[in-house]
Structures are given as C-alpha cells and as structure tokens.
C-alpha positions in Angstrom: 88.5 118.6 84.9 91.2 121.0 86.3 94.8 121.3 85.7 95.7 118.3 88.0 92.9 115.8 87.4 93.8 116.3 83.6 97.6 115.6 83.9 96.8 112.6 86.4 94.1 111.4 83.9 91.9 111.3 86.6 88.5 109.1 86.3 85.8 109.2 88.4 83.7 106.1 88.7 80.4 104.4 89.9 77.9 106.2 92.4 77.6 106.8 96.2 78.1 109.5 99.0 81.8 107.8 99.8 84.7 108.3 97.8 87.5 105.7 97.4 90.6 106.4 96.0 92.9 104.0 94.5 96.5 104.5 93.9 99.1 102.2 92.3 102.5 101.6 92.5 105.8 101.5 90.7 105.8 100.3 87.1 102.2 100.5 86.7 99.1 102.9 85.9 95.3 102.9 86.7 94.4 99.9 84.8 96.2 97.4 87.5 92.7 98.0 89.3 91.0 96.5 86.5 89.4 93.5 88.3 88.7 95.0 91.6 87.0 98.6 89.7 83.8 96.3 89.0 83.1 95.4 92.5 83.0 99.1 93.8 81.1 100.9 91.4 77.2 100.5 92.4 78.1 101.4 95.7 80.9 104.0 95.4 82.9 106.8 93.7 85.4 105.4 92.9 89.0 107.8 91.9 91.4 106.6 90.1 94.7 108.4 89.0 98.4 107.8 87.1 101.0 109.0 89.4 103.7 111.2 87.1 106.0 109.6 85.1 103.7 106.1 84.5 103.7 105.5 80.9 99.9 106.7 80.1 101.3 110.2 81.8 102.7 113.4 79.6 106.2 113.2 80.6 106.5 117.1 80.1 104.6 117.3 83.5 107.2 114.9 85.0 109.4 117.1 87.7 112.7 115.6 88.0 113.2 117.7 91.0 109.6 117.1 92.7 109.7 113.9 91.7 112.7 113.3 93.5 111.0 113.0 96.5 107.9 111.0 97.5 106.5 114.3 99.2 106.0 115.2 95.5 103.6 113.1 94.7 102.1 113.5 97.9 101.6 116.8 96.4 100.0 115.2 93.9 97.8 113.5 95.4 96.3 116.5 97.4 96.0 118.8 94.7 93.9 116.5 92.7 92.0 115.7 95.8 91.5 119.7 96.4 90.5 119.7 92.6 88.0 117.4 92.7 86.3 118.9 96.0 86.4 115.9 97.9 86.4 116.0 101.4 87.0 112.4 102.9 88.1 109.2 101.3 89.2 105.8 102.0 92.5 105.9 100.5 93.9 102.4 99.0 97.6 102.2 98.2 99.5 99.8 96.4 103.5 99.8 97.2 104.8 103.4 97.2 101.4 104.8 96.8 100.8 103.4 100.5 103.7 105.6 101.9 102.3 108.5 99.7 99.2 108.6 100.8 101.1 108.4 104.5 103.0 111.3 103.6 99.3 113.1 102.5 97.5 111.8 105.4 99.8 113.4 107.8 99.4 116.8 106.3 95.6 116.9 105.9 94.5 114.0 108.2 90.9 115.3 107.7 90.4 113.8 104.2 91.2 110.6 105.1 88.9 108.0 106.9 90.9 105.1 106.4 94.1 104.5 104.1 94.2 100.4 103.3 97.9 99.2 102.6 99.1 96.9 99.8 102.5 95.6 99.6 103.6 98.7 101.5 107.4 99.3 102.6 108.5 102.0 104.7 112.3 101.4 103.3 113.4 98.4 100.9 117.3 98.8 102.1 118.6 96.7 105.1 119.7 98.7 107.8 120.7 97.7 111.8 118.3 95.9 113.1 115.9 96.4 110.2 115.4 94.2 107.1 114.2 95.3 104.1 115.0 93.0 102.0 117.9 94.4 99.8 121.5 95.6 99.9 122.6 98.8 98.1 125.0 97.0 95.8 121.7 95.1 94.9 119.9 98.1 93.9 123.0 99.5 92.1 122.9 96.4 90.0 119.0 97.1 89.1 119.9 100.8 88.7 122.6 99.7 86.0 120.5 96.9 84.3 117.7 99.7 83.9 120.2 102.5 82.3 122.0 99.8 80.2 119.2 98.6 78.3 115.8 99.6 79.9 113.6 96.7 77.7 115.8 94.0 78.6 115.4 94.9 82.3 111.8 95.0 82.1 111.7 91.6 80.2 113.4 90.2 83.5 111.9 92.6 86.5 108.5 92.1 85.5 108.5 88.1 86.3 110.1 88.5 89.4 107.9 91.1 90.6 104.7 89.3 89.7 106.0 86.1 91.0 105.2 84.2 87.4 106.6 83.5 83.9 106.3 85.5 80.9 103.1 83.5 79.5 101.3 84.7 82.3 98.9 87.8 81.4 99.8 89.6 84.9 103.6 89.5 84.4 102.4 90.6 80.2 100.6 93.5 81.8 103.2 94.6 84.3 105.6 94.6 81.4 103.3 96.1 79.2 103.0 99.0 81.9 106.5 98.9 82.8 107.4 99.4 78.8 105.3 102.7 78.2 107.5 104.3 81.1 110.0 106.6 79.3 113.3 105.0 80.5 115.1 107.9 81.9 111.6 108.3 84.0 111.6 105.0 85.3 115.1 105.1 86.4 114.7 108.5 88.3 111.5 106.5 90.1 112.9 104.0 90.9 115.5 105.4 92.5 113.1 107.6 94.6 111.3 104.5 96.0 114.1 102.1 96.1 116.4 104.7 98.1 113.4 106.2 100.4 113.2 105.8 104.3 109.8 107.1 105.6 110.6 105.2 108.4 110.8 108.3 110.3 107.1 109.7 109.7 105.0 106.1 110.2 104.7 107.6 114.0 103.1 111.1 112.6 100.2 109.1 111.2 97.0 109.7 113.0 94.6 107.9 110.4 93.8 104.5 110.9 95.6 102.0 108.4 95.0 98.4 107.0 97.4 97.3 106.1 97.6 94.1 103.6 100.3 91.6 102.7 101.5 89.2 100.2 102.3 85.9 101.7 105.6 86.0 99.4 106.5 89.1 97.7 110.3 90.0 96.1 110.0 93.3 97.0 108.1 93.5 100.7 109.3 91.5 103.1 106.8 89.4 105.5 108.1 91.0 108.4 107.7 94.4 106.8 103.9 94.5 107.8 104.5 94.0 111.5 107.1 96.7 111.4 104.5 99.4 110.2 102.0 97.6 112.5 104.4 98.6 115.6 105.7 101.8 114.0 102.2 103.5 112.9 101.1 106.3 115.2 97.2 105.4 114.4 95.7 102.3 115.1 96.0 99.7 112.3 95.2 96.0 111.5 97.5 93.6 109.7 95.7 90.9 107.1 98.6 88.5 105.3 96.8 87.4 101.9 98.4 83.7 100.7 99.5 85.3 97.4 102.7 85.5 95.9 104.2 88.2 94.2 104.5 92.4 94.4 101.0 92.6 92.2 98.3 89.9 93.5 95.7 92.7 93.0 96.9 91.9 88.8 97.8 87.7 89.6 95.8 86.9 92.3 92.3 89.1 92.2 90.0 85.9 93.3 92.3 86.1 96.6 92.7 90.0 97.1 89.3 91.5 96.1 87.7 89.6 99.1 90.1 91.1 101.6 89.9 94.7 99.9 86.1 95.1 99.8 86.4 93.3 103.9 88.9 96.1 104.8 86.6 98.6 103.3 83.0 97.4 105.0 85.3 97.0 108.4 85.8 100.9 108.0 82.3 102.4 107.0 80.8 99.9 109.7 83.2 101.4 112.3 82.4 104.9 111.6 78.4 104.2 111.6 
C-alpha cells in the first residue's frame, strides 16, 4: 500500500475487472457500507476508504488548511485512486462524498464511468431562491453545541440525522462513529460541509450521475435532488428511495441496497 492508501486505510475488496468505489459522509467511516459490501463482492472490486479526520483516521495526517476546503479531499480521493492504479470506477458517494467525488470528477473525468449520489447537497444554507434547508444562525447553534461539549452533541445529532431513537443500532453506530472523531476535527468538518456552495461547479460535470434520495432526510432537502438534476452539466437520473433519515444505507439497507446495485447494473448495461 502507498502513502495514501495507508493513511485512508484503504481496503480492497471482492473480485472483477470493474472497480467501485464507495465513499461516506460526515460523522462516519468505511464501516457505514457494512450491509451493502456483501452484495458486491463476487462480482467487483470493491474500494473502500476513511476520508481524514473520521475517527478510525491518524489525526496527524489531518490538514486543517487542506481540509478546509472540500477540494482537499478531492485531492484525496485522486491520489489514492493514482495509488492504486485504477483507471475507471463507478464512484458511489454518500453526503459530502457525492460533491467530492464532483469536485474529482471534474478534474480527471476519465476515471469515472458513473458517480451514483446519496443524500447529496450542493449547499445546506438557504439562499434567494434556493432552499437548503438551514439558516446560518442554525448552524452557529450546531457549531456552539459541538465546541461546548462535543459528546453531548453527538448524543443529540446522531438521532436526528438517522431519523430514530437512541435504542436503534443505526443511530448507536452513527454515534459510535461520530464519537471516535477527535472533537476539534469534527468541528473544522463540519464547518467545511455545512458552510460549502459547490453550487457553482454542478454545470462543469461531464460524468453522468445518479443521483439517490431519502424520502425525508434532516439534512437534504427533497427538492435538493431536482436542483442537481437541473444544475448537473452531465446527464443524470433522479430515484427518491421512501426512507427516512441522512443514513438509510445504515437504517434502511433492505430499501437502499436494491436501488444501489439497480443504479449500478443501469451503468455497466449502458456502456456494453
């Protein structure tokens, strides 16, 4: 392993010619692909990766300059794909990994066939005529909450995000996840994502994008998908999956593996 698949404790799973890459979001690592992992392997190498500063990462290698930016770990992203040799994948994103793999895709469109959207935002704040779904005095109360006492926080983000009480094993392994992040870490992230606009590059991608949606979700808007569905410079599809919270891939995997491995046949069948 070289330098970047090691500090991205990069695996490399199950067996094929095609390479699928899965990415996940805020507050999480690797293991929220637990239950979908199992239906990909006998057909596919499968990549999985931390993005810097989840918990299960060395938070030497966190940047708090490059990792101020979501280019960063778009950065990221490429140098372990370099690393690893790989020359096209189908790229699946959950949350901000969705608009970092955007960000990679528009640099080296040539390594993606496909990048398949979940929960993706292109900007959480409100603005004119746009609605992301919070105000900034709401994210200054988050931002507070976290720096005033970071386990509290998580014991009341995690339910909310997952859309389900404390006894449910998703919302125990989001907080779990959310727990191993080294506070100071996790405020610096989520200030990145929270604050980003990438509204601005969605017409720069050229790769063509599904792009998946909770039914309800705290964080994502409904009207969020059709936005990137209008705004995306490639062609894409829109599938809304009757799930409810940020993580159904973690609360709801009977409903969301279906539509994953659907989005991923639909692309190697249109490239045959």
């Amino acid at each position: 392993m070289g330098i970047a698949a090691e500090a991205h404790n990069v695996k490399i799973l199950g067996s094929g010619t095609e390479y699928i890459v899965l990415a996940h979001g805020f507050g999480t690592d690797q293991s929220v692909w637990k239950h979908f992992v199992p239906y990909l392997v006998d057909n596919f190498r499968v990549i999985l990766y931390d993005n810097m500063g989840a918990g299960t990462t060395n938070p030497d290698y966190f940047d708090f300059e490059r990792h101020s930016i979501l280019e960063g770990y778009a950065s990221d992203l490429l140098a372990i794909l370099e690393e690893l040799q790989v020359e096209s994948c189908i790229f699946v994103g959950h949350s901000v990994s969705a608009m970092i793999g955007a960000i990679a895709s528009i640099s080296r469109p040539d390594l993606f066939t496909k990048l398949i959207m979940v929960g993706a935002s292109p900007r959480y704040l409100n603005d004119v005529e746009y609605y992301g779904g919070f105000e900034q005095e709401d994210l200054d109360q988050l931002f507070d909450a976290m720096a005033a006492n970071y386990k509290a926080w998580c014991y009341g983000f995690a339910p909310l995000a997952v859309g389900g009480d404390m006894e449910s094993v998703a919302v125990q392994e989001f907080s779990r996840t959310l727990f191993n992040m080294r506070p100071d870490i996790a405020l610096i992230v989520s200030r990145t994502i929270f604050q980003s606009d990438m509204r601005q590059i969605l017409s720069l991608v050229s790769v063509p994008c599904h792009i998946i949606q909770a039914e309800k979700d705290m964080a994502v808007p409904m009207m969020i998908s059709e936005y990137l569905h209008q705004h995306i410079g490639a062609e894409s599809i829109v599938e809304v999956m009757a799930t409810d919270g940020h993580l159904p891939q973690l609360s709801s995997p009977d409903t969301v593996i279906p539509v994953l491995l659907k989005h991923i046949q639909l692309d190697i069948e249109a490239r045959r």
